[in-house]
C-alpha positions as CSV (number, residue, x, y, z in Angstrom):
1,X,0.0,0.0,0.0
2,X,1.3,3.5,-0.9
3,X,0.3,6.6,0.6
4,X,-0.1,10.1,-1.2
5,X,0.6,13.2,1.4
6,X,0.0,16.7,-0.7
7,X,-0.6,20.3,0.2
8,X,-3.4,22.1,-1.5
9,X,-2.3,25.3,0.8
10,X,0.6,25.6,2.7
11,X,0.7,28.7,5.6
12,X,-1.5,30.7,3.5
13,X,-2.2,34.3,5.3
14,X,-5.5,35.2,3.7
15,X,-6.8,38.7,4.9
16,X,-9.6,39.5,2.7
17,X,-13.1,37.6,1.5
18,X,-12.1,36.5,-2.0
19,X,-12.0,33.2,-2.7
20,X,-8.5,31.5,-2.4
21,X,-7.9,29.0,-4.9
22,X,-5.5,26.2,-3.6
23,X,-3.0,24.0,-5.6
24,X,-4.4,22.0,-8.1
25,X,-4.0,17.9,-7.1
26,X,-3.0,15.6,-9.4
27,X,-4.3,12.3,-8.0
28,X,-2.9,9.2,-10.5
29,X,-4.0,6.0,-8.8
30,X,-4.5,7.8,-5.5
31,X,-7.7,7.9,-4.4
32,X,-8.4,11.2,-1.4
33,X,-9.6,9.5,1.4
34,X,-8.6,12.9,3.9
35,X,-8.3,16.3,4.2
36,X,-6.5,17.5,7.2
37,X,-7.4,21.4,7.3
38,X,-5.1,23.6,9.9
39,X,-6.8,26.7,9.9
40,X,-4.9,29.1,12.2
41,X,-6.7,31.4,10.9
42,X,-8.6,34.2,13.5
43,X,-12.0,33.7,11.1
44,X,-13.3,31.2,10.3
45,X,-12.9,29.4,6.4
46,X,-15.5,27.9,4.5
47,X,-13.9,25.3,2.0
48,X,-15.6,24.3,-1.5
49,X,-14.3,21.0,-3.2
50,X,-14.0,21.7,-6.8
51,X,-13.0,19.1,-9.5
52,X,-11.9,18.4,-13.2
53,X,-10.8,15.8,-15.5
54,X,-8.3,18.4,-17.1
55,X,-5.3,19.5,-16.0
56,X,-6.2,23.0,-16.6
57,X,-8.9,23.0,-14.8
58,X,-10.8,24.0,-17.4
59,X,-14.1,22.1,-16.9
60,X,-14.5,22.1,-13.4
61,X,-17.0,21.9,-10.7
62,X,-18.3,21.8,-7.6
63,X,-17.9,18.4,-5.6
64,X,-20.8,18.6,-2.6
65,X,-21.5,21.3,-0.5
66,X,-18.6,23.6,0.8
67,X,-18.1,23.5,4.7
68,X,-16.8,25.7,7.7
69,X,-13.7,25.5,9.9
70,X,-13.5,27.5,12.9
71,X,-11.2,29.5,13.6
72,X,-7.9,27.9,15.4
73,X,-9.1,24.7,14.4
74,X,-7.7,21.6,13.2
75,X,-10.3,19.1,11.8
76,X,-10.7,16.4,8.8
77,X,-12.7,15.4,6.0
78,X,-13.1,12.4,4.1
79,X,-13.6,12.1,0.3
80,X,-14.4,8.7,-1.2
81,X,-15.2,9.8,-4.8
82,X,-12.4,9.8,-7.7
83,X,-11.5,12.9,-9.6
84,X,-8.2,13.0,-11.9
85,X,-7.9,16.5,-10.7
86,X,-9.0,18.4,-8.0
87,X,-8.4,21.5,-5.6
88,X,-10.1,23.6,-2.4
89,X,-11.6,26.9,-2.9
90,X,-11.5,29.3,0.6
91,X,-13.1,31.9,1.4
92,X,-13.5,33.6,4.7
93,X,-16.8,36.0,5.4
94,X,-14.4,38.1,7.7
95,X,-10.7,39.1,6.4
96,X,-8.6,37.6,8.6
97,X,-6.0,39.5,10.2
98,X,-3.7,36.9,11.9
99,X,-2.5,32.9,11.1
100,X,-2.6,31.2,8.3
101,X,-4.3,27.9,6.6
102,X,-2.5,24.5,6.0
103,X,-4.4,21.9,3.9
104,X,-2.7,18.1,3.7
105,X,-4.6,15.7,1.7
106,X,-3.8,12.0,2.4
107,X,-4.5,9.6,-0.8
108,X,-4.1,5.9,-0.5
109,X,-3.5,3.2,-3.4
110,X,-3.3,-0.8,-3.2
């Protein structure tokens, strides 16, 4: 068994209410079974799944419903469904003024 550990942010310092795009994930033969999200953040995030069969992200969408981390919060998610491609929108309601967001995804193959 192999496992996949990726960054889709890394100590990002978001201080405004756009939305934050994160890296795009290349998943090969990995499939995403969890997001770690480390939002040190003093907002709280709301995080949409988004996914695409291209590499350029050209087609992409929506995967579920976006949720909310608190603020100072570590917390997971779980993903069972397969996308070639794939990446985490944030977006805070409140600009943040201190911290940063860390997201790890952990993929697992056979």
């Amino acid at each position: 068994m192999s496992i996949n550990n990726s960054k889709t942010f890394d100590a990002e310092a978001i201080r405004d209410t756009s939305g934050h795009n994160g890296t795009i994930v290349y998943n090969g033969d990995f499939i995403i079974k969890t997001i770690i999200i480390e939002n040190g953040l003093n907002q709280n995030v709301s995080l949409q799944c988004q996914a695409s069969a291209n590499a350029d992200f050209s087609n992409s969408f929506n995967v579920g419903s976006a949720f909310d981390v608190s603020a100072n919060t570590d917390t997971f998610q779980t993903c069972e469904s397969y996308f070639p491609y794939w990446r985490l929108v944030a977006t805070c309601n409140t600009a943040p003024t201190t911290g940063d967001l860390t997201v790890h995804t952990m993929g697992v193959k056979e």
